[in-house]
C-alpha positions in Angstrom: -6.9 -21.4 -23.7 -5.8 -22.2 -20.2 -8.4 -23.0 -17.7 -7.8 -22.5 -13.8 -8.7 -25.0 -11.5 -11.2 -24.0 -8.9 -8.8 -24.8 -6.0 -6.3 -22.1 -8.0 -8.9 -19.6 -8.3 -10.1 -19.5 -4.8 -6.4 -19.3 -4.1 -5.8 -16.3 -6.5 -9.1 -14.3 -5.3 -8.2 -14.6 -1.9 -4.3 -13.3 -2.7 -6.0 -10.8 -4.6 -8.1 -9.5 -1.6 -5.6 -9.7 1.0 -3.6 -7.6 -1.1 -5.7 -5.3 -2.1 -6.8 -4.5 1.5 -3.0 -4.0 2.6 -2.7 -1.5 0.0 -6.1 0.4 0.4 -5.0 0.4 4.2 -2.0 1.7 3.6 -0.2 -1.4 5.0 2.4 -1.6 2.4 4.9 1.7 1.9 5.2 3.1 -1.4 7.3 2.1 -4.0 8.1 -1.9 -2.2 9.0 -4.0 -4.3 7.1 -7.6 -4.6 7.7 -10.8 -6.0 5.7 -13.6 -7.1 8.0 -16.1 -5.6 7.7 -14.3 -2.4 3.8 -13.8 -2.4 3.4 -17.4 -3.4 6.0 -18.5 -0.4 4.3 -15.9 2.0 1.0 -17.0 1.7 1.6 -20.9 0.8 0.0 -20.8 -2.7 1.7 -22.0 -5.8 2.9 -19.3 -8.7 0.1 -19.3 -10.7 -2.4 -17.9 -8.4 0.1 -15.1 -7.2 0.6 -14.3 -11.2 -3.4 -14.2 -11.1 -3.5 -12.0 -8.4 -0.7 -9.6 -9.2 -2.2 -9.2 -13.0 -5.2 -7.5 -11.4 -4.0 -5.7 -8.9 -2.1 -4.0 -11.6 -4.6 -3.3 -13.9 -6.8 -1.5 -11.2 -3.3 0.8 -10.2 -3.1 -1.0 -7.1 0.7 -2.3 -8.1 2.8 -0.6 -10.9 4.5 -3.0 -13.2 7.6 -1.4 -15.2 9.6 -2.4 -18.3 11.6 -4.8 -16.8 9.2 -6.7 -14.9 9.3 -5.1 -11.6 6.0 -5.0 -10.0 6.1 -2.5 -6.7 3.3 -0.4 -4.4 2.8 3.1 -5.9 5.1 5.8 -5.5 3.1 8.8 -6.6 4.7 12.5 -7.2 3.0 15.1 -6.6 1.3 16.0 -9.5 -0.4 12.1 -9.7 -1.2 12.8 -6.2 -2.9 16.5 -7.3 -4.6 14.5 -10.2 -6.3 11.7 -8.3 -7.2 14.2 -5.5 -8.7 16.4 -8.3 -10.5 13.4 -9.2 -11.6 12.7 -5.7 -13.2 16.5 -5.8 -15.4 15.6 -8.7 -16.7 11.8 -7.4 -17.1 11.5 -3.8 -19.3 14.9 -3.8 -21.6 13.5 -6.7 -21.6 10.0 -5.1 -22.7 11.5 -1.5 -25.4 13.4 -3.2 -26.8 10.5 -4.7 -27.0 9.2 -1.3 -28.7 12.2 0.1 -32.4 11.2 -0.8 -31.8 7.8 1.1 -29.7 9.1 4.1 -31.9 8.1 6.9 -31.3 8.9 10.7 -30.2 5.7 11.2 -27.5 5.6 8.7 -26.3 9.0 9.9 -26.4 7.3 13.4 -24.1 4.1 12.1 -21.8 7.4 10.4 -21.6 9.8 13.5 -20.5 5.9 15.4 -18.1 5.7 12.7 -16.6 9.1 13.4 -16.7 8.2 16.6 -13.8 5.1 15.7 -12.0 7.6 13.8 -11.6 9.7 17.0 -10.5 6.4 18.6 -7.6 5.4 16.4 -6.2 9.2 16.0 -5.9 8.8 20.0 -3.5 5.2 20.0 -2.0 6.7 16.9 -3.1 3.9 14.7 -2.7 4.7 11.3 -4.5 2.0 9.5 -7.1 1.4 11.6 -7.6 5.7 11.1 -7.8 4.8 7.4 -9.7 1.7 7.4 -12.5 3.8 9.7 -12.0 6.8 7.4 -13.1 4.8 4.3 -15.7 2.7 5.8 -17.0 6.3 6.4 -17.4 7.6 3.1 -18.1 4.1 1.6 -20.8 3.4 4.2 -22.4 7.0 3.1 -21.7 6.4 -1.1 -23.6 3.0 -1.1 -26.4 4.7 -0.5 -25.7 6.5 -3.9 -26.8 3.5 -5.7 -24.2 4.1 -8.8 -21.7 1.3 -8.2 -19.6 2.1 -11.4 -18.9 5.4 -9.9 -18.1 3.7 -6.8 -16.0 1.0 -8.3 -13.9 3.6 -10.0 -13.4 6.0 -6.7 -12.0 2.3 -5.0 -10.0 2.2 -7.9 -8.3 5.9 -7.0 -8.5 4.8 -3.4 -6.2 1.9 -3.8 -3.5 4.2 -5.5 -3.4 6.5 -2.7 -2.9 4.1 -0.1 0.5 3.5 0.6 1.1 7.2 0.5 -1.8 8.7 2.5 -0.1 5.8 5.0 2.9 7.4 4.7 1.5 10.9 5.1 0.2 9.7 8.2 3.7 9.1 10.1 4.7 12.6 9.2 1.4 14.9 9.8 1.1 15.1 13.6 -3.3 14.6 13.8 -5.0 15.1 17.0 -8.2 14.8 16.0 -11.1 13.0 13.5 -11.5 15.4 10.4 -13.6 18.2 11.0 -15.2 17.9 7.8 -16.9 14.8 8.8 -18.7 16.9 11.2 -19.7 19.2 8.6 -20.8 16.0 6.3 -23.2 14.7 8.9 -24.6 18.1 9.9 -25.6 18.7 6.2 -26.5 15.0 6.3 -29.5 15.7 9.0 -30.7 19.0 7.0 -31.0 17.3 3.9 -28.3 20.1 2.8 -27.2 19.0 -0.8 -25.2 22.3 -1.3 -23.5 22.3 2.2 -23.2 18.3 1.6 -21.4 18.5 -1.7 -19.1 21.6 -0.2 -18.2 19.5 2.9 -17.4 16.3 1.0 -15.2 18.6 -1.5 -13.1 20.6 1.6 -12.7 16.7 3.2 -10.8 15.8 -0.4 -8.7 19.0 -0.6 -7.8 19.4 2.6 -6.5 15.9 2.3 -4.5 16.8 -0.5 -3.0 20.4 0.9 -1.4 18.0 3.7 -0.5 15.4 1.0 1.7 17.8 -1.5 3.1 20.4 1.1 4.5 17.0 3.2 
């Protein structure tokens, strides 16, 4: 049994980070193509942390590995985009009302301020920093839920949808934040678990209506 060297594991972890951000965000397009040789060149590490990285990535369904060795961004259709939404619909409502019982006014504050940088990147047409503020959003709200596996595996459905709802983005003319965050932080301040859970649901589907009609 092989055993990395620490330098080659600091190196791997923070491949695997950078990567996994770029494709959360939406910064990669579906279906590229990457290389090890070309990660390892790109970001001046040797192959073995690159391998590292790229081994994880696909196991989470952040990269998609096929037969012949190709590793690429996913390319979802749209009935794996229908499924992970579907998904979506079942976690994220449970996960923020969790968080309900420990949704002070000051974390609705930090949420509304958040909404508030969501508004900011729809105006200069900026589509990841629109996704990177609309996750830090919902994440900032299903912390409070306290159930981290449940967490772990929404990030995990997250990172699959990321190239595409970045490449949704290009073709869905948005003018605004989404309205359902408005509905989220109103049940938010009246403690409404119902109205929570059916905001947090219409945020999801919505998403996905715009997601399979484009």
């Amino acid at each position: 049994m092989s055993i990395s060297r620490p330098t080659e594991t600091a190196a791997h972890e923070r491949l695997y980070r950078a990567l996994r951000s770029q494709i959360m965000l939406g910064e990669l397009p579906p279906g590229k193509a990457l290389t090890l040789r070309g990660l390892a060149a790109e970001h001046h590490l040797s192959m073995t942390p690159a391998r590292e990285a790229v081994r994880r990535l696909v196991a989470e369904g952040a990269l998609t590995l096929s037969g012949s060795g190709r590793v690429a961004t996913p390319a979802l259709s749209d009935e794996r985009i229908e499924e992970l939404a579907a998904l979506r619909a079942l976690i994220e409502p449970e996960l923020a009302a969790r968080a309900l019982p420990r949704a002070h006014f000051a974390l609705i504050d930090r949420l509304a301020t958040m909404n508030g940088r969501i508004a900011d990147a729809v105006e200069r047409h900026d589509a990841v920093g629109y996704i990177r503020c609309n996750l830090d959003f919902h994440r900032m709200l299903y912390l409070r839920a306290q159930a981290p596996a449940m967490l772990a595996m929404l990030e995990t459905i997250w990172l699959q949808l990321g190239p595409t709802m970045r490449a949704l983005y290009g073709r869905v003319k948005r003018n605004e934040p989404p309205r359902h965050h408005r509905m989220i932080l109103a049940a938010l301040r009246a403690g409404d678990e119902p109205a929570l859970r059916l905001a947090v649901r219409a945020d999801v589907t919505h998403g996905l209506r715009h997601l399979t009609s484009a």
